[in-house]
N, C-alpha and C positions, 0 to 999 in steps of 0.2 A: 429283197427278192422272196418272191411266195416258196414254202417248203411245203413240200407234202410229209401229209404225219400215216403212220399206221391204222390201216382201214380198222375198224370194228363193225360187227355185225349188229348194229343195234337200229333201234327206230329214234329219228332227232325227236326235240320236245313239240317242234310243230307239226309233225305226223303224227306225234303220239297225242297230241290235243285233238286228231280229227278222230283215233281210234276213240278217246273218249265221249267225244261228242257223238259216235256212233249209237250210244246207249247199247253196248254189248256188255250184258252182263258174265259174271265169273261160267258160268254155264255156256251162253253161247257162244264165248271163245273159246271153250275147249271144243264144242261141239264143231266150229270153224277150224281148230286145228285138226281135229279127225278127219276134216273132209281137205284135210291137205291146204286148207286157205291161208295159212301162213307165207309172209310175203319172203319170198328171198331176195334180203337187204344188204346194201353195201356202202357206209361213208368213207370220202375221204374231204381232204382239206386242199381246195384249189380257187384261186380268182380269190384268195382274203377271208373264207368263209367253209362255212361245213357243207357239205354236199351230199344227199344221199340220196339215191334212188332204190326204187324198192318196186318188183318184181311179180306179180298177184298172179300170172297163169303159166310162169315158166320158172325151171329151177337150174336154166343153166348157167352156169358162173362167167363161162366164158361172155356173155352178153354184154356182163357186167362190166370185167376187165377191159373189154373193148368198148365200152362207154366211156369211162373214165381215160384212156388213154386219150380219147378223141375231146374231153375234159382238158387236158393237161397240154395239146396240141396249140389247142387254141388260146390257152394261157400263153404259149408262150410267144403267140403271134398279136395277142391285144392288149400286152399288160402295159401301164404304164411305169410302173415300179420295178421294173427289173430290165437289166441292158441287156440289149440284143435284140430285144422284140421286134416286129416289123413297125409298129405306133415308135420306138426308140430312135429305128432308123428313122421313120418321115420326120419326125421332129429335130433329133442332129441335124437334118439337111434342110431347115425351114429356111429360106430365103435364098437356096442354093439350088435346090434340082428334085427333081422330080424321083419317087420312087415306084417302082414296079412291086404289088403287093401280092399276097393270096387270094386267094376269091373269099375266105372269112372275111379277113381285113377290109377289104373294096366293099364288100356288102354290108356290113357296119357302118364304116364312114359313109357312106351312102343314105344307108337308112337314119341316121344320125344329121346330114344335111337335109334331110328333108321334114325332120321334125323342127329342127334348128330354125327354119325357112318357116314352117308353118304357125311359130311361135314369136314369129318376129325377133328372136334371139333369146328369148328370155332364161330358152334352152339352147345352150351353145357347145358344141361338140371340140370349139377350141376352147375350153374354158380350162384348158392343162394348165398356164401360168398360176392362175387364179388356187387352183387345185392344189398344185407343186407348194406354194406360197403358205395356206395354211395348213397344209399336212395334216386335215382330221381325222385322227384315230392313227395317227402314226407317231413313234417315239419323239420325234421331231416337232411334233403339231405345236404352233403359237397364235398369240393374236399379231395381225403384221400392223405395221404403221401405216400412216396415209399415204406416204409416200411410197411406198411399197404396193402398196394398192393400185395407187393409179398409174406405176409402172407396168405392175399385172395387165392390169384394164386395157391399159392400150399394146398388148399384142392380143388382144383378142376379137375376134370376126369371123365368121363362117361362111360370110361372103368372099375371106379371103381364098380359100380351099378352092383348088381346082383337080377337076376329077379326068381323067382319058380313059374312056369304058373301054375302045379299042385295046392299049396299051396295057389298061390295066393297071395306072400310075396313080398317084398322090401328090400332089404337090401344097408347099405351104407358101404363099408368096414371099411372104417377110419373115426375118430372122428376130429368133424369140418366142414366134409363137408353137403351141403345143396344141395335139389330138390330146385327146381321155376319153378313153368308150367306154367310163363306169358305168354311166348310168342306160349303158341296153349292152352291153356285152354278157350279161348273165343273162339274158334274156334270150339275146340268141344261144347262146349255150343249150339253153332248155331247151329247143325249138329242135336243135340239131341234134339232140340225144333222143327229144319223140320220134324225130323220122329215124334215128339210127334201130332206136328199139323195133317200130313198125316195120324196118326192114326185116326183123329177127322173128316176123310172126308175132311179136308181143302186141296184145290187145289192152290188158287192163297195167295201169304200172302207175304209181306215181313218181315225180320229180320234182327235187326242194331242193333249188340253190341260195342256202341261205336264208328262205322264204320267200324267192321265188320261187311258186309252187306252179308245175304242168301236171293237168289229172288226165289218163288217157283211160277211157272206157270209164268200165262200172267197178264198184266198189264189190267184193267178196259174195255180199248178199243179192249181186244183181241191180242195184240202186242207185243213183245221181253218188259222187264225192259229195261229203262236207268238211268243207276244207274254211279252215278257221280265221279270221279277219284279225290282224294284230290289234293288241295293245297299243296306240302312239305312246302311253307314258309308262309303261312297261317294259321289261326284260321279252327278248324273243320267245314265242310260244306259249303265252298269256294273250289272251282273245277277248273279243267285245263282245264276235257274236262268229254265224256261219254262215256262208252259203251253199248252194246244192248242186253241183256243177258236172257236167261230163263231155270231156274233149275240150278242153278251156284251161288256161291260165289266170292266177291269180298273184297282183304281185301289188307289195304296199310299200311307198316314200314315208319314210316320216322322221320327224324330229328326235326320237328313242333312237336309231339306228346309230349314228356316231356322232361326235360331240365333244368338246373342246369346255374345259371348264378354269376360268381363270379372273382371279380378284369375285369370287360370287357368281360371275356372270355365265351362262352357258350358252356358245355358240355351236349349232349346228352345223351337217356338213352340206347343207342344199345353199348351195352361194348362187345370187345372185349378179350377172356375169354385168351388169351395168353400175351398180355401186360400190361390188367387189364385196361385199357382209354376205350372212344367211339373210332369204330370205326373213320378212317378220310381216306376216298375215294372219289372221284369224285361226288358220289351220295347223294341228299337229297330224294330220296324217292322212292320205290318200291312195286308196286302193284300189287299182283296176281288174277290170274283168276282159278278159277278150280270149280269143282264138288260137294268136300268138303271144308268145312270150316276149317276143323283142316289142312287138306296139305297147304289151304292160307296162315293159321296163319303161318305156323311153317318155311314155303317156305319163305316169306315174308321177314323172318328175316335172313334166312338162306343167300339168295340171297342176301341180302343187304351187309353180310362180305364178298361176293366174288367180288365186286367190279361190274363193270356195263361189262368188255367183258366176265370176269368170271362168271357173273353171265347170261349172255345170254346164252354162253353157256350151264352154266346147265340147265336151263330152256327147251332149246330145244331137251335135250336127253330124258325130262318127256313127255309121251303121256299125252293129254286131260289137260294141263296145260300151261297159257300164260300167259306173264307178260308185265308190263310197266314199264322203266326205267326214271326217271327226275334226269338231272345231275346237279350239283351246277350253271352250264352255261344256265340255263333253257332250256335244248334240252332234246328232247323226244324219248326215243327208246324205240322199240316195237319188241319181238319175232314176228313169221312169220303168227303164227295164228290170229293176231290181225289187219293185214296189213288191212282189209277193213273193220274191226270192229271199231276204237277208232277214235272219233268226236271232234277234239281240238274246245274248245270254247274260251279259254283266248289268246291273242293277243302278251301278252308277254314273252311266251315259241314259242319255234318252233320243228317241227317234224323233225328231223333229217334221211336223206336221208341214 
C-alpha cells in the first residue's frame, strides 16, 4: 500500500532540468526572485512516485493542501496495490456482479476502454493479471513461467468489461480477471489538479507526477514552458532535448522507467497483453504531447506497442497530438507538428532525417 512521506519544499530534478534549460543565469534568478517569481512548491509521494506541483502567480498554501488531498483521494479510488480501492472491489467481484463506482473510477475505465478499443488490445486496461504476475518494481517482482503466462493471458480482454453509464457500474464478466489504470490514472490525476488550480484563479503552475508533466500558462518571464524530454537510458531528469510548450502536457513511456533484472537479462514493465513478455521493438522511449494529460498517459503506452512506423503513424491521424520517438539506435523521430518545436541538447542521440 502507497504511504505518503513528508512534503519538502523543494524543486524535483525534472523541474529543476527545465529551470536550467531556462538559461537563467546566477543574476537573473536573483533578479526573478526580487520580483517575487519564486514558485511556491509542494512534494509529496502518492500513486508509487514524487509529485510536486509548483505555484508561479499565487502563494497560497492552502491551494496546495487541497490539491494534494484531492491527489490522495483518488489514489485511493484507482490503486491497484492497496485493498479497498474501488479497482479492488471491481476486481474481487470479477465474474460475480457488478459495481457501482465514483465518477473518477467510471471515467478512467472508460477513457481506458476506448483506447483498449482503438488499439485493437494491444493496450488493455485488463492487463491486471498480466501485471499482478510480474510485479515490476515491486519487492515481489519475477520472471513467471509459461505457464503462468498463459494463465495470465487468458483472463485478459476488454471486450470483456461492461460499462452501465446510467447506474454507474463496472462489471468484469469472468472470474480472474483485473482493471490496472497505471498507465492514464496519473494522467488524469494531472488534468484534475489543472482544473482544480484554474478553479483557485491560478494561471501559470506547473505539474509533475513523476514526469508526467501539465504546464499551465507561461513560464516567469512571460514565455512558452521548456519542459524537458527524458532520458529512455537514464535515471529520471537527465534529457535528450526540450520542448516549448504552453497549456499542454508532456508525458514519456519508456524502458528506464521500471525493470526487472534477472540471470543478465533486463525485462521492462510495458508487457505486452497477447504474449504476456515486455514488449521488444526498436523503441526505448515515447513521448507525447497533447492537451490532456490522460490522452499522454494512455497514448504513450499505446504508441510504444505499435512500434516506431506504427506508431507514427497513428499519431498523425490524432489532431492537436504530437509525439517523439527514441529508438534503441539513439535516433530521434518526431511527427510533423514537432518539426520546429523539439531542441536536441544531448550529443549522443541524433535527429533523424
Amino acid at each position: 500500500m502507497f504511504k505518503k512521506s513528508t512534503f519538502i519544499k523543494v524543486i524535483s530534478a525534472s523541474l529543476l532540468s527545465l529551470m536550467l534549460l531556462s538559461g537563467c543565469s546566477y543574476k537573473e534568478s536573483k533578479e526573478a526572485e526580487e520580483k517575487d517569481n519564486t514558485p511556491l512548491t509542494k512534494t509529496e509521494f502518492y500513486m508509487g512516485t514524487v509529485i510536486t506541483i509548483s505555484l508561479y502567480d499565487h502563494k497560497d498554501e492552502k491551494i496546495l493542501d487541497e490539491a494534494f488531498e484531492r491527489v490522495k483521494s483518488i489514489e485511493a479510488e484507482l490503486s491497484i496495490n492497496a485493498e479497498g480501492t474501488e479497482i479492488d472491489k471491481i476486481n474481487e467481484a470479477a465474474g460475480k456482479e457488478a459495481i457501482k463506482v465514483s465518477e473518477d473510477a467510471f471515467t478512467n475505465i472508460k477513457k481506458g476502454l476506448e483506447y483498449s478499443k482503438e488499439t485493437e488490445g494491444t493496450f488493455d486496461i485488463t492487463i491486471g493479471p498480466l501485471v499482478k504476475l510480474w510485479s515490476i518494481g515491486l519487492p515481489e517482482a519475477k520472471v513467471p513461467t509459461e505457464e503462468e503466462i498463459k494463465a495470465a493471458i487468458s483472463h485478459i480482454g476488454y471486450d470483456k468489461v461492461v460499462l452501465d453509464e446510467d447506474k454507474r457500474t463496472v462489471f468484469l464478466q469472468e472470474e480472474g480477471m483485473m482493471l490496472d489504470l497505471g498507465s492514464i490514472a496519473k494522467g488524469y490525476t494531472a488534468d484534475v489538479i489543472g482544473e482544480l488550480l484554474k478553479s483557485h484563479g491560478v494561471e501559470n503552475a506547473l505539474i509533475d507526477l513523476g514526469g508526467n508533466i501539465l504546464a499551465l500558462g507561461e513560464n516567469p518571464e512571460g514565455r512558452p514552458w521548456k519542459i524537458g524530454v527524458q532520458n529512455p537510458e537514464d535515471t529520471r531528469g537527465e534529457i535528450i532535448g526540450y520542448v516549448s510548450i504552453e497549456n499542454k502536457s508532456v508525458v514519456t513511456s519508456g524502458i528506464y522507467e521500471r525493470f526487472l533484472e534477472q540471470d543478465g537479462k533486463k525485462y521492462h514493465h510495458l508487457l505486452n497483453p497477447f504474449t504476456g513478455y515486455p514488449y521488444d521493438n526498436e523503441l526505448m522511449g515515447v513521448t507525447i504531447i497533447s492537451d490532456e494529460s490522460i490522452d499522454g498517459d494512455a497514448l504513450s503506452t499505446s504508441v510504444f506497442s505499435k512500434g516506431l512506423q506504427g506508431g507514427i503513424e497513428f499519431i498523425e491521424t490524432i489532431e492537436d497530438v504530437d509525439a517523439i520517438f527514441v529508438t534503441k539506435e539513439k535516433n530521434i523521430y518526431m511527427t510533423s507538428g514537432l518539426k520546429d518545436n523539439f531542441v536536441i541538447t544531448n550529443n549522443s542521440f541524433t535527429i533523424a532525417e
